[in-house]
PQR file of N, CA, C, O and H, with PARSE charges and radii, in Angstrom:
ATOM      1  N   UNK A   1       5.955 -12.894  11.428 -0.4000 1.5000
ATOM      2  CA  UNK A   1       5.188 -12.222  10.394 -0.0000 2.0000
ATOM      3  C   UNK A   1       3.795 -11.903  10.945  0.5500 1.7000
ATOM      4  O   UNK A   1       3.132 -12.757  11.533 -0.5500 1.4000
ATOM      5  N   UNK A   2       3.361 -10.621  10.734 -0.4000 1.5000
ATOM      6  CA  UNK A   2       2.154 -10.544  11.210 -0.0000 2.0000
ATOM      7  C   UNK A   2       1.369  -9.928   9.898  0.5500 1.7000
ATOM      8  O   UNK A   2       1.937  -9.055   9.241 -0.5500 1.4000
ATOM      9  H   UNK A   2       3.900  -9.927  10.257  0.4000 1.0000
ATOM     10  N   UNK A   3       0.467 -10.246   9.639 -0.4000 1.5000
ATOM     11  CA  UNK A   3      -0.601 -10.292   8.354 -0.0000 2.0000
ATOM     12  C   UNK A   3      -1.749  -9.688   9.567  0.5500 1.7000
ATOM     13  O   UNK A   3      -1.979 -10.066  10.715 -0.5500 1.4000
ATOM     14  H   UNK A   3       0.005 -10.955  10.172  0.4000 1.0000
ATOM     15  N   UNK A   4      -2.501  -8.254   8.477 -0.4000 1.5000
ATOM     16  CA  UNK A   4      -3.277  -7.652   8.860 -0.0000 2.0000
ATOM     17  C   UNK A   4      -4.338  -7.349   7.900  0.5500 1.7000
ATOM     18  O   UNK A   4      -3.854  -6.672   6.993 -0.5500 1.4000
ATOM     19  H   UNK A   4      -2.314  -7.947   7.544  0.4000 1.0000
ATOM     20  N   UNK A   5      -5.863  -7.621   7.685 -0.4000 1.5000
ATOM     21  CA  UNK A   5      -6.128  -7.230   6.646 -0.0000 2.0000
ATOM     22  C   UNK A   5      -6.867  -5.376   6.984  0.5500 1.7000
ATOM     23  O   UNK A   5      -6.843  -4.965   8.144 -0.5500 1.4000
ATOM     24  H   UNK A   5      -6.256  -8.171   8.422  0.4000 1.0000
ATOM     25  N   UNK A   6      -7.256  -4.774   6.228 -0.4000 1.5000
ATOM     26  CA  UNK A   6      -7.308  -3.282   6.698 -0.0000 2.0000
ATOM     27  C   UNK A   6      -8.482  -2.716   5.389  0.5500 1.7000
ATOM     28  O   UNK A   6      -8.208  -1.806   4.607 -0.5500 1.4000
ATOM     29  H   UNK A   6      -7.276  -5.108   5.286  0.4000 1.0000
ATOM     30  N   UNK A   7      -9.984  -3.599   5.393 -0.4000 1.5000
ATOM     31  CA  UNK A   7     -10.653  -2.865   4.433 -0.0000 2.0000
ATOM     32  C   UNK A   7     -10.779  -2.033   3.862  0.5500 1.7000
ATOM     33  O   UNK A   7     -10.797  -2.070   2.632 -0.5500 1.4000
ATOM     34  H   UNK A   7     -10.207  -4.338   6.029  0.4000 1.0000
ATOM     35  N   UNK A   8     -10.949  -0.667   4.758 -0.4000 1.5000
ATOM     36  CA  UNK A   8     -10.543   0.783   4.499 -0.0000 2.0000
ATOM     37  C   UNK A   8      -9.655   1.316   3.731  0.5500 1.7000
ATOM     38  O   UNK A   8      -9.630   2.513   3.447 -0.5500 1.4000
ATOM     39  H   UNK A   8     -10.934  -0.637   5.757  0.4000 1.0000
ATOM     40  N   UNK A   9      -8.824   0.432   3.318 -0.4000 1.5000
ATOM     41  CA  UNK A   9      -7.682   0.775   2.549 -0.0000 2.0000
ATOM     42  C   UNK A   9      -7.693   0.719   1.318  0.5500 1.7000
ATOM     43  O   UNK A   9      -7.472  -0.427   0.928 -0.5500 1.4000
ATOM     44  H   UNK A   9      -8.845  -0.541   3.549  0.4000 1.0000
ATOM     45  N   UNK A  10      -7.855   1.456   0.506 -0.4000 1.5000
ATOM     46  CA  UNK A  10      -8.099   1.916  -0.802 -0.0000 2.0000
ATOM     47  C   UNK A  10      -7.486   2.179  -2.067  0.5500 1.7000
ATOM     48  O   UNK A  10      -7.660   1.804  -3.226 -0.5500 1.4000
ATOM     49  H   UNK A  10      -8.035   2.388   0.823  0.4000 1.0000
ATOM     50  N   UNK A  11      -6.595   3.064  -1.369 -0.4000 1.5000
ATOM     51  CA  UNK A  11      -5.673   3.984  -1.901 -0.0000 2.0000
ATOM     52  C   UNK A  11      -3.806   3.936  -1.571  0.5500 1.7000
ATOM     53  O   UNK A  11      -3.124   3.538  -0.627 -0.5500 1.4000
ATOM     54  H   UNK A  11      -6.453   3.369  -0.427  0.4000 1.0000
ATOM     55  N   UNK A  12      -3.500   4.586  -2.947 -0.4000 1.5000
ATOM     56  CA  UNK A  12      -2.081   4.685  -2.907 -0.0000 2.0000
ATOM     57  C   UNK A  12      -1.596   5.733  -1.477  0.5500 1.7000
ATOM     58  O   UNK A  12      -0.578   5.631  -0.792 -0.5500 1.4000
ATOM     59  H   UNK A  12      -4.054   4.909  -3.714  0.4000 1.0000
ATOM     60  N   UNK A  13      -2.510   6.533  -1.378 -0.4000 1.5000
ATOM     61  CA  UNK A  13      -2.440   7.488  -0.407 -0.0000 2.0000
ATOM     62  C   UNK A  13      -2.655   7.002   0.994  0.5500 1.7000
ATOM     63  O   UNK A  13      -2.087   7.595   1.911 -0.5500 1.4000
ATOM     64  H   UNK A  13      -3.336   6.616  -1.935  0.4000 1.0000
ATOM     65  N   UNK A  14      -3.782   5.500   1.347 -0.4000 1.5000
ATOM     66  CA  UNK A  14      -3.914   4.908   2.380 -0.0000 2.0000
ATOM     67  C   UNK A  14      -2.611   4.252   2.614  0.5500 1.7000
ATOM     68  O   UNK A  14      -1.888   4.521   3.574 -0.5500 1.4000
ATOM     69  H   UNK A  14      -4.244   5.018   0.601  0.4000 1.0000
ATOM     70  N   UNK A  15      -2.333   3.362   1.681 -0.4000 1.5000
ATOM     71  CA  UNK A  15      -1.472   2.312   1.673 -0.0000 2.0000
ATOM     72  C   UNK A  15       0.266   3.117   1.928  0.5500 1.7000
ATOM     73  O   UNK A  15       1.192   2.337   2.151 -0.5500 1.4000
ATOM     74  H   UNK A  15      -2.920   3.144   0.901  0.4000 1.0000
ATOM     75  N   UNK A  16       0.538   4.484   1.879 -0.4000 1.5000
ATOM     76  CA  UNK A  16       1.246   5.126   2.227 -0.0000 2.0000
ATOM     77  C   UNK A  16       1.136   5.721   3.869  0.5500 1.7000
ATOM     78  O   UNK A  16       2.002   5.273   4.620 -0.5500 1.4000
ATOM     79  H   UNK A  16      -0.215   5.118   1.699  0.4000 1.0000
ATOM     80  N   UNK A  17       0.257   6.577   4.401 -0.4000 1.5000
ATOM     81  CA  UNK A  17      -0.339   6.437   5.841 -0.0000 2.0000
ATOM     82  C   UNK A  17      -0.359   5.327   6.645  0.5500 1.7000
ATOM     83  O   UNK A  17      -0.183   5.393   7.861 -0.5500 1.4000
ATOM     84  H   UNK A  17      -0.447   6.941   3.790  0.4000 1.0000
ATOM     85  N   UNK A  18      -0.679   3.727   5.697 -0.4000 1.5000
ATOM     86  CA  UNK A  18      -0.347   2.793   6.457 -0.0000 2.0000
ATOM     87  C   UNK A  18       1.134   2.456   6.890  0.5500 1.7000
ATOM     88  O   UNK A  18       1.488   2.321   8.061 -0.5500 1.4000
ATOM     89  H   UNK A  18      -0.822   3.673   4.709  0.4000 1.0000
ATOM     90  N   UNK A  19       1.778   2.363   6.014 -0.4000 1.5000
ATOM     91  CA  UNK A  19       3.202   2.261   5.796 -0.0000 2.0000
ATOM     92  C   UNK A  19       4.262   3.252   6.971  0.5500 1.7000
ATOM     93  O   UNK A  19       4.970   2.923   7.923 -0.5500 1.4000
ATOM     94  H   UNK A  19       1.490   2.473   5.062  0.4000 1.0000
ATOM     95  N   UNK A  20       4.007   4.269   6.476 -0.4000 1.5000
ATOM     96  CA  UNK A  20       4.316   5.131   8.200 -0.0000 2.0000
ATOM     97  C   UNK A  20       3.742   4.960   9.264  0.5500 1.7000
ATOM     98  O   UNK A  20       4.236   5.005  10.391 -0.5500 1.4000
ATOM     99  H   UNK A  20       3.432   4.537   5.703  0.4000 1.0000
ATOM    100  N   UNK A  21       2.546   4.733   8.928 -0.4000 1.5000
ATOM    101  CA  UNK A  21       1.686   4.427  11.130 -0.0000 2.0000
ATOM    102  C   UNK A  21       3.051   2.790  11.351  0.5500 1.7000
ATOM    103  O   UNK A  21       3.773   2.428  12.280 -0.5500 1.4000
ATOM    104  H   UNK A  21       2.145   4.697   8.012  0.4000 1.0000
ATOM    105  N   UNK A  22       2.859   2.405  10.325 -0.4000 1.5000
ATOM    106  CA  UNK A  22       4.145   0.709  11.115 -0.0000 2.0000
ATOM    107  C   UNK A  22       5.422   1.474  11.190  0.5500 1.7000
ATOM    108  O   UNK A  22       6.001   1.746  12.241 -0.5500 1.4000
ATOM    109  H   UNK A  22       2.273   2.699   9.570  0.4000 1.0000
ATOM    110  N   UNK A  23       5.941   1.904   9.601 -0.4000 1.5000
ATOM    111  CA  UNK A  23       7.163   2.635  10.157 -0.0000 2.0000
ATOM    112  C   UNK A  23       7.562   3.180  11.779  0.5500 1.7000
ATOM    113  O   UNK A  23       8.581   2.896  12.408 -0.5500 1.4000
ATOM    114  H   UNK A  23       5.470   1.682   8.747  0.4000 1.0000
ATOM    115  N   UNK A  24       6.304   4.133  12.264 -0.4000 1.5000
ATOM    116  CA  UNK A  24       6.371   4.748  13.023 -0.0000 2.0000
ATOM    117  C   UNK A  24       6.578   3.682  14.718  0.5500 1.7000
ATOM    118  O   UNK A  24       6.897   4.228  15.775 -0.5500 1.4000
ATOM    119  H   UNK A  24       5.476   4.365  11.754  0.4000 1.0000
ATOM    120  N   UNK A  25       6.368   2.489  14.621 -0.4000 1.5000
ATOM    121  CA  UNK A  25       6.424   1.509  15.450 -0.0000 2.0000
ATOM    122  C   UNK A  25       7.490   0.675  15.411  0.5500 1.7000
ATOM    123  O   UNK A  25       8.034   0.036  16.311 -0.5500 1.4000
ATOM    124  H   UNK A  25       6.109   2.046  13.763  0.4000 1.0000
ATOM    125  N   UNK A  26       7.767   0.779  14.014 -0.4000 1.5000
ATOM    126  CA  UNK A  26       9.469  -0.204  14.376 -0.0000 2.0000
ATOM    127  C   UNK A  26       9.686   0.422  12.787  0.5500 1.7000
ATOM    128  O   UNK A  26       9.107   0.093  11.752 -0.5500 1.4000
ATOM    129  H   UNK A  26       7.325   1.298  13.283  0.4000 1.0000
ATOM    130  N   UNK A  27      11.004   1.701  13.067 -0.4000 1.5000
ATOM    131  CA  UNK A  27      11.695   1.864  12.023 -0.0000 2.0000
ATOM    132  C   UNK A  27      12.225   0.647  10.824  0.5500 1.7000
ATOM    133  O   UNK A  27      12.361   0.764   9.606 -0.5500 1.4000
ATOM    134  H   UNK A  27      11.474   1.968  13.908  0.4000 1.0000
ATOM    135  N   UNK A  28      12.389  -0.219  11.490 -0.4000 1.5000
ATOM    136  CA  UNK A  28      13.528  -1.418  11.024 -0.0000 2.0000
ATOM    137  C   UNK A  28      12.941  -2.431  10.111  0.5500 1.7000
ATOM    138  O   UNK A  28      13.424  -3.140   9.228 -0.5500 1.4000
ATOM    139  H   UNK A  28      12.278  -0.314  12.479  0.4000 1.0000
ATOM    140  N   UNK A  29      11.323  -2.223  10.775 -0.4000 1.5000
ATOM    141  CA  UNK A  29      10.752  -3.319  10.220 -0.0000 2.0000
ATOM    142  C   UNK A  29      10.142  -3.546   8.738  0.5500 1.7000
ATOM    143  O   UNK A  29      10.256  -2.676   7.875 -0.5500 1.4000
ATOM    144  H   UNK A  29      10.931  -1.647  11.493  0.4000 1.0000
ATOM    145  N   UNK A  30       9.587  -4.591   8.540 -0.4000 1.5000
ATOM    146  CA  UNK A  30       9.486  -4.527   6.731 -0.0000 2.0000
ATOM    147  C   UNK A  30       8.183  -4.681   7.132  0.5500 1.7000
ATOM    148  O   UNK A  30       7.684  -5.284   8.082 -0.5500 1.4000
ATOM    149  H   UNK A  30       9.495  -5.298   9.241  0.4000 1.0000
ATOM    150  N   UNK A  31       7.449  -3.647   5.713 -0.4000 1.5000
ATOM    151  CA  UNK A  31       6.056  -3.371   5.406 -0.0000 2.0000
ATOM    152  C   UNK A  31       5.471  -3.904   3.925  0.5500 1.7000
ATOM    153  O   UNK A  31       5.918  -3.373   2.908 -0.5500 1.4000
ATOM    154  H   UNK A  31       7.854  -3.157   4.941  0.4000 1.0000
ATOM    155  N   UNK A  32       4.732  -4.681   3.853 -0.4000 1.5000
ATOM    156  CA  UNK A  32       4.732  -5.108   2.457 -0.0000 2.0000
ATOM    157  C   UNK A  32       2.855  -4.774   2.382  0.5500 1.7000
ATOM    158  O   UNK A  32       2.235  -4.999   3.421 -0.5500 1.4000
ATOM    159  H   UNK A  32       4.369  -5.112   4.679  0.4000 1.0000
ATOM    160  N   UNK A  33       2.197  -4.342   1.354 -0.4000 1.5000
ATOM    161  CA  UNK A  33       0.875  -3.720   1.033 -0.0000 2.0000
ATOM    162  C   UNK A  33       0.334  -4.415  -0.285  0.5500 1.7000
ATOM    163  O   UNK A  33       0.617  -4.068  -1.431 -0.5500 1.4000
ATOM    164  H   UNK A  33       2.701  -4.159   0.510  0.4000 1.0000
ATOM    165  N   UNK A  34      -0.247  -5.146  -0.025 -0.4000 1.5000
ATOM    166  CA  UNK A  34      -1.292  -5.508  -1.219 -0.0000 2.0000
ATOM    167  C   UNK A  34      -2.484  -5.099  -1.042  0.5500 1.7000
ATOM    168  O   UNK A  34      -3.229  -5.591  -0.195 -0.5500 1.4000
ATOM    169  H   UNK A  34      -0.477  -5.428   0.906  0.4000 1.0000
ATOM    170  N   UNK A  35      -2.895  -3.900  -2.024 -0.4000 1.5000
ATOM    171  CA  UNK A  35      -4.022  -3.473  -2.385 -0.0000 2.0000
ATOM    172  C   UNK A  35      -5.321  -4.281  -2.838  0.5500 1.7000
ATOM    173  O   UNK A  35      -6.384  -4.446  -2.238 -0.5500 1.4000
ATOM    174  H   UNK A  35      -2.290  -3.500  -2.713  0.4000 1.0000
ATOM    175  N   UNK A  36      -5.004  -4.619  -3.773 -0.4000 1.5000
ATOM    176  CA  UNK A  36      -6.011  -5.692  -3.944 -0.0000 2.0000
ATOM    177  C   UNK A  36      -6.848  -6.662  -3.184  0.5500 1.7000
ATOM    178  O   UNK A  36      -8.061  -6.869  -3.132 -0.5500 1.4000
ATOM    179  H   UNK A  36      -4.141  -4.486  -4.260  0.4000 1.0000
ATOM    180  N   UNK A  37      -5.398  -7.390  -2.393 -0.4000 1.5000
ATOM    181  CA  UNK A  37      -6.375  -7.717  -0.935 -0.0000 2.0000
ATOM    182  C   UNK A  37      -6.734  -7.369  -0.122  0.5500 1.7000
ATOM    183  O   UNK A  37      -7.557  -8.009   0.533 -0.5500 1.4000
ATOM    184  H   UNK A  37      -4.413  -7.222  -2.435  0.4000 1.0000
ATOM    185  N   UNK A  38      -6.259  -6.096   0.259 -0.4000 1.5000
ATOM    186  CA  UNK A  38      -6.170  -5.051   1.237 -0.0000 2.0000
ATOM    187  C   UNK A  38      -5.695  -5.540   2.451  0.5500 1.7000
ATOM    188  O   UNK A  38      -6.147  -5.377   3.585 -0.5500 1.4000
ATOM    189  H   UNK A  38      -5.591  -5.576  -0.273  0.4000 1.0000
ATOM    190  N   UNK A  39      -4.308  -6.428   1.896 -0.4000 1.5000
ATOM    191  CA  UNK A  39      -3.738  -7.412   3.322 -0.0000 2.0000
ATOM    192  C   UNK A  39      -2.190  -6.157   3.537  0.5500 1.7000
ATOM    193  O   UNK A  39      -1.618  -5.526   2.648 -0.5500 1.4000
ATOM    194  H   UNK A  39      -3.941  -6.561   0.975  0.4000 1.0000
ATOM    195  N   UNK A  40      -1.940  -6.173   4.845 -0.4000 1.5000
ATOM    196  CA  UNK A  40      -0.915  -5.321   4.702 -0.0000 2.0000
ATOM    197  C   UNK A  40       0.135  -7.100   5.565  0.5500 1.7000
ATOM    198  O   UNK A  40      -0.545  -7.904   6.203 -0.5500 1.4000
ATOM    199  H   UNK A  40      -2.405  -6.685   5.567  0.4000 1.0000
ATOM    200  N   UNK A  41       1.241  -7.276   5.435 -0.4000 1.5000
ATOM    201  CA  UNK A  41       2.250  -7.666   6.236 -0.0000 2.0000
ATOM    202  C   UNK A  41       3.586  -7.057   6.660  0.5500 1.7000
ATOM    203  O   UNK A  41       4.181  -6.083   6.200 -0.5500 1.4000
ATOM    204  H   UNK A  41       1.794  -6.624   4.916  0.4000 1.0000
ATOM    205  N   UNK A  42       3.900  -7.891   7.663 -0.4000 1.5000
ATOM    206  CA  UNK A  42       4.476  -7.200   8.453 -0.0000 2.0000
ATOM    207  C   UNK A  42       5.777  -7.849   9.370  0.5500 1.7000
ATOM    208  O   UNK A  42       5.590  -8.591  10.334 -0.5500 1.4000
ATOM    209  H   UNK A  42       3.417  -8.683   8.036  0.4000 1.0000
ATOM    210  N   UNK A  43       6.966  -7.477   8.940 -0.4000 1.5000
ATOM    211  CA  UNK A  43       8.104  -8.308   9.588 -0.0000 2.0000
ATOM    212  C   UNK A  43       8.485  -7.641  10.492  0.5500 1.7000
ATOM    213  O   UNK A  43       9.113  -6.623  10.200 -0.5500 1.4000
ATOM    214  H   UNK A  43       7.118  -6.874   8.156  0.4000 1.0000
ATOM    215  N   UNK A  44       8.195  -8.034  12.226 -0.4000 1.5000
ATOM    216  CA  UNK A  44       9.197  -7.276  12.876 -0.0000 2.0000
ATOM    217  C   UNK A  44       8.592  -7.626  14.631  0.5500 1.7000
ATOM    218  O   UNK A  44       7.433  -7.591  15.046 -0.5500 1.4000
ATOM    219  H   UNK A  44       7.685  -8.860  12.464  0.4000 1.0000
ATOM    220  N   UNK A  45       9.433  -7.841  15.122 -0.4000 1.5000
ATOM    221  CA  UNK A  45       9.374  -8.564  16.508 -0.0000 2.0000
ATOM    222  C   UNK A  45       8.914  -7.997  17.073  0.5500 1.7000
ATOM    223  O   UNK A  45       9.208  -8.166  18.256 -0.5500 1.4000
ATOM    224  H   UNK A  45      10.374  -7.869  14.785  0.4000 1.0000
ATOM    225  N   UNK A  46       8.024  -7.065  16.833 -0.4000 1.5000
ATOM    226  CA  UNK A  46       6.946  -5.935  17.852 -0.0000 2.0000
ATOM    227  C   UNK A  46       5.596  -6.837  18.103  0.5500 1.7000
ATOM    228  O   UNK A  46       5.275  -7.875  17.524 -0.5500 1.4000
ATOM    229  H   UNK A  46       7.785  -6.928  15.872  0.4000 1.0000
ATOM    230  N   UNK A  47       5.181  -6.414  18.723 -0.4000 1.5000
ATOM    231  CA  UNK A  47       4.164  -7.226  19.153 -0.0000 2.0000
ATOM    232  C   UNK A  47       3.106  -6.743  18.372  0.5500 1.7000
ATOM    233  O   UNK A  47       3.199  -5.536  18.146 -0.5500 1.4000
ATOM    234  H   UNK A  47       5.441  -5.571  19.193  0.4000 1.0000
ATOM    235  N   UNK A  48       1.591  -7.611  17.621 -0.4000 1.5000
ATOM    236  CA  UNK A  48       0.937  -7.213  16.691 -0.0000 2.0000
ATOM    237  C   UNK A  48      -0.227  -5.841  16.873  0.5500 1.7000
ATOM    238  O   UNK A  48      -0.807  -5.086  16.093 -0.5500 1.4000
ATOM    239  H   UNK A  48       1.516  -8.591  17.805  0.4000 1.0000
ATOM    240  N   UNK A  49      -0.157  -6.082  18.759 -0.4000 1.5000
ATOM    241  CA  UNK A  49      -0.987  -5.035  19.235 -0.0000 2.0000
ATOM    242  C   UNK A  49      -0.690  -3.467  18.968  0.5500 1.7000
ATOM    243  O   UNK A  49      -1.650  -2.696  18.950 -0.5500 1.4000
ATOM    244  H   UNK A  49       0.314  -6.696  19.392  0.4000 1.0000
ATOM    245  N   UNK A  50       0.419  -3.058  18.792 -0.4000 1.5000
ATOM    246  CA  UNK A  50       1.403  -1.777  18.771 -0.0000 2.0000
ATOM    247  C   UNK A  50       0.936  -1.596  16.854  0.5500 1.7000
ATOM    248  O   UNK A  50       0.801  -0.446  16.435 -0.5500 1.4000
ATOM    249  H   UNK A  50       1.199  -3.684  18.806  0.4000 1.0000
ATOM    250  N   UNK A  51       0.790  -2.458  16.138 -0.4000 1.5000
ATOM    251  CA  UNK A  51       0.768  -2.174  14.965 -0.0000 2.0000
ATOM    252  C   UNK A  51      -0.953  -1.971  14.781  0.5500 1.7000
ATOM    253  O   UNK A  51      -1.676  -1.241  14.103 -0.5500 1.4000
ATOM    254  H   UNK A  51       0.899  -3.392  16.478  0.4000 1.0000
ATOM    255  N   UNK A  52      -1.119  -2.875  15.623 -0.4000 1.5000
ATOM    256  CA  UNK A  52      -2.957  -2.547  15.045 -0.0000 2.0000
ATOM    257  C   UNK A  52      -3.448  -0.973  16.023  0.5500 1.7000
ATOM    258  O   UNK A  52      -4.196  -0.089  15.605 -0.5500 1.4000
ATOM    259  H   UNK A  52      -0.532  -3.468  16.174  0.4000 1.0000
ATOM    260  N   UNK A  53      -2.903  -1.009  17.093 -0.4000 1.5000
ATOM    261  CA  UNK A  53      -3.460   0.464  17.366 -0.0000 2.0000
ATOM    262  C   UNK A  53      -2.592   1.659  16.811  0.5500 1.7000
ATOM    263  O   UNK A  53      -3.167   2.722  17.045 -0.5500 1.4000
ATOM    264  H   UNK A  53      -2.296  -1.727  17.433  0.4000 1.0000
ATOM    265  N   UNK A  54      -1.290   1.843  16.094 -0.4000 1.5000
ATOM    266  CA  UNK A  54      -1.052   2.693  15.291 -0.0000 2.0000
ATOM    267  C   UNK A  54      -1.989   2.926  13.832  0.5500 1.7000
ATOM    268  O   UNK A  54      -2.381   3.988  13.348 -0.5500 1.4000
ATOM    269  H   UNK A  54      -0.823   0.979  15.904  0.4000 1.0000
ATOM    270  N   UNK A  55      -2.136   1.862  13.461 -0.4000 1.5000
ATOM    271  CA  UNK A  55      -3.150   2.021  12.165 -0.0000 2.0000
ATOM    272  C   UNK A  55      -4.418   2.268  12.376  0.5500 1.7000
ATOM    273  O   UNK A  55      -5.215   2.539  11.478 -0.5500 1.4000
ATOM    274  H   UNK A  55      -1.818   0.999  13.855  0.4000 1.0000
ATOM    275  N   UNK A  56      -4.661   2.198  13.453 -0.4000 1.5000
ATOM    276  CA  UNK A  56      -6.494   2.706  13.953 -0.0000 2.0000
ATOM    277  C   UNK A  56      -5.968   3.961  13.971  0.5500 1.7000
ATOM    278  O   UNK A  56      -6.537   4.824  13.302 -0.5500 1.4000
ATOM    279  H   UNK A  56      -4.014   1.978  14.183  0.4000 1.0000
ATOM    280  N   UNK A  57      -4.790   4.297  14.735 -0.4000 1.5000
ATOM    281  CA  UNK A  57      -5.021   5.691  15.206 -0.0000 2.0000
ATOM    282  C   UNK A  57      -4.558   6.834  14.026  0.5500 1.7000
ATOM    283  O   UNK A  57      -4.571   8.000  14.422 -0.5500 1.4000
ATOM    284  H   UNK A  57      -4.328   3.596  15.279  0.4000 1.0000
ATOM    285  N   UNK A  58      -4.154   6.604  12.626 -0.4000 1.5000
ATOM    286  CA  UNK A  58      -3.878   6.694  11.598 -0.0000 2.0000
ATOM    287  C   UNK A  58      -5.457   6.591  10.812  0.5500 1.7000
ATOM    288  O   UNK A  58      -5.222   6.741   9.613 -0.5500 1.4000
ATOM    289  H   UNK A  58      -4.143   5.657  12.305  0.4000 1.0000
ATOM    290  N   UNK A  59      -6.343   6.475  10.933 -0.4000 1.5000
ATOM    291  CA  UNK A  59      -7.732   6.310  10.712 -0.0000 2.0000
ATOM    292  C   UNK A  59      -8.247   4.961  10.393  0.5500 1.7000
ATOM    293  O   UNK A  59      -9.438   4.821  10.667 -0.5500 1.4000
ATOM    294  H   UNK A  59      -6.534   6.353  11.907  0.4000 1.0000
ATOM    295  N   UNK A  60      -7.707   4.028   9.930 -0.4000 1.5000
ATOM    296  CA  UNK A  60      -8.178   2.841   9.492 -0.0000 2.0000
ATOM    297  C   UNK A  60      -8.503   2.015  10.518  0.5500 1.7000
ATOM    298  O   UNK A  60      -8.379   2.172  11.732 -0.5500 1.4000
ATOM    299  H   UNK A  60      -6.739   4.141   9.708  0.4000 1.0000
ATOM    300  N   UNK A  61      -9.072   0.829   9.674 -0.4000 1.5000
ATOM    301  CA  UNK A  61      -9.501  -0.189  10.352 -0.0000 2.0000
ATOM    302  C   UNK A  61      -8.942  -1.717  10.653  0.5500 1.7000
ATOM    303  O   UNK A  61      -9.876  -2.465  10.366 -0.5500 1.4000
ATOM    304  H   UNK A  61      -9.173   0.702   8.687  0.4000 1.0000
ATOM    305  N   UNK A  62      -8.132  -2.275  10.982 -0.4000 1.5000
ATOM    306  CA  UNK A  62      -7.126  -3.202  11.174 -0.0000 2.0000
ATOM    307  C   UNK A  62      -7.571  -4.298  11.483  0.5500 1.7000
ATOM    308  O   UNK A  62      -8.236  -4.195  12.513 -0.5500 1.4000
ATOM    309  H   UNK A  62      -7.373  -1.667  11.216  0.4000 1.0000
ATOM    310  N   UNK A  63      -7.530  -5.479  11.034 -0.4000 1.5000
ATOM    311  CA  UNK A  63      -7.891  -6.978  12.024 -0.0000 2.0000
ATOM    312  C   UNK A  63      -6.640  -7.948  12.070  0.5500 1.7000
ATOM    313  O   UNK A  63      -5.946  -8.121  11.068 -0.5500 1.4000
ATOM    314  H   UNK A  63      -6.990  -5.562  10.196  0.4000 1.0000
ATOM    315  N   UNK A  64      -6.503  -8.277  12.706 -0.4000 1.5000
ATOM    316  CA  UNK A  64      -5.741  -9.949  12.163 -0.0000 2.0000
ATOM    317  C   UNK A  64      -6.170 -10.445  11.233  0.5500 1.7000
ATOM    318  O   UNK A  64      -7.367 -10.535  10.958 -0.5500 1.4000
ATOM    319  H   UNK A  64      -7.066  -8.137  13.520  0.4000 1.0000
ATOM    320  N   UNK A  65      -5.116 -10.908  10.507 -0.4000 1.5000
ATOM    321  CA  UNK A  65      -5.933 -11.765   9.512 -0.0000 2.0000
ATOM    322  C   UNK A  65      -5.466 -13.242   9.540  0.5500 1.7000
ATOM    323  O   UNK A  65      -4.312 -13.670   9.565 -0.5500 1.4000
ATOM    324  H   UNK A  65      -4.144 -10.835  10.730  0.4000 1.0000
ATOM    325  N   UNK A  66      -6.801 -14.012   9.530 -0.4000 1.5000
ATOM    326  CA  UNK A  66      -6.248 -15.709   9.824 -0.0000 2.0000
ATOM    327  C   UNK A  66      -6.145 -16.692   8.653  0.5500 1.7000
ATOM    328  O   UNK A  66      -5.769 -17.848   8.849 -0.5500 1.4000
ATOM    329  H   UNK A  66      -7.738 -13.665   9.510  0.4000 1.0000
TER
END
């Protein structure tokens, strides 16, 4: 599981852009989005680096979250 939190993220419209930038890294994998916290998670044996530079490069801002 990789937990990301993503300040920038606002919107139904972010939280959709987010959802495809991971899609776009592992079809297979599961995307789950809480707005409120602005935590996105993330099931899928990719490594966490591939997910945080798709979502930068998608405009946002990505961290680990601990």
């Amino acid at each position: 599981m990789i937990e990301l939190t993503v300040k920038d993220m606002t919107c139904g419209h972010c939280a959709s852009t987010i959802t495809r930038a991971v899609k776009d890294v592992d079809a297979q994998g599961k995307c789950e989005i809480d707005l409120d916290s602005r935590r996105v998670r993330i099931e899928s044996s990719r490594p966490a680096g591939e997910f945080l530079a798709a979502i930068a490069e998608a405009g946002y801002t990505p961290v680990e979250a601990r």
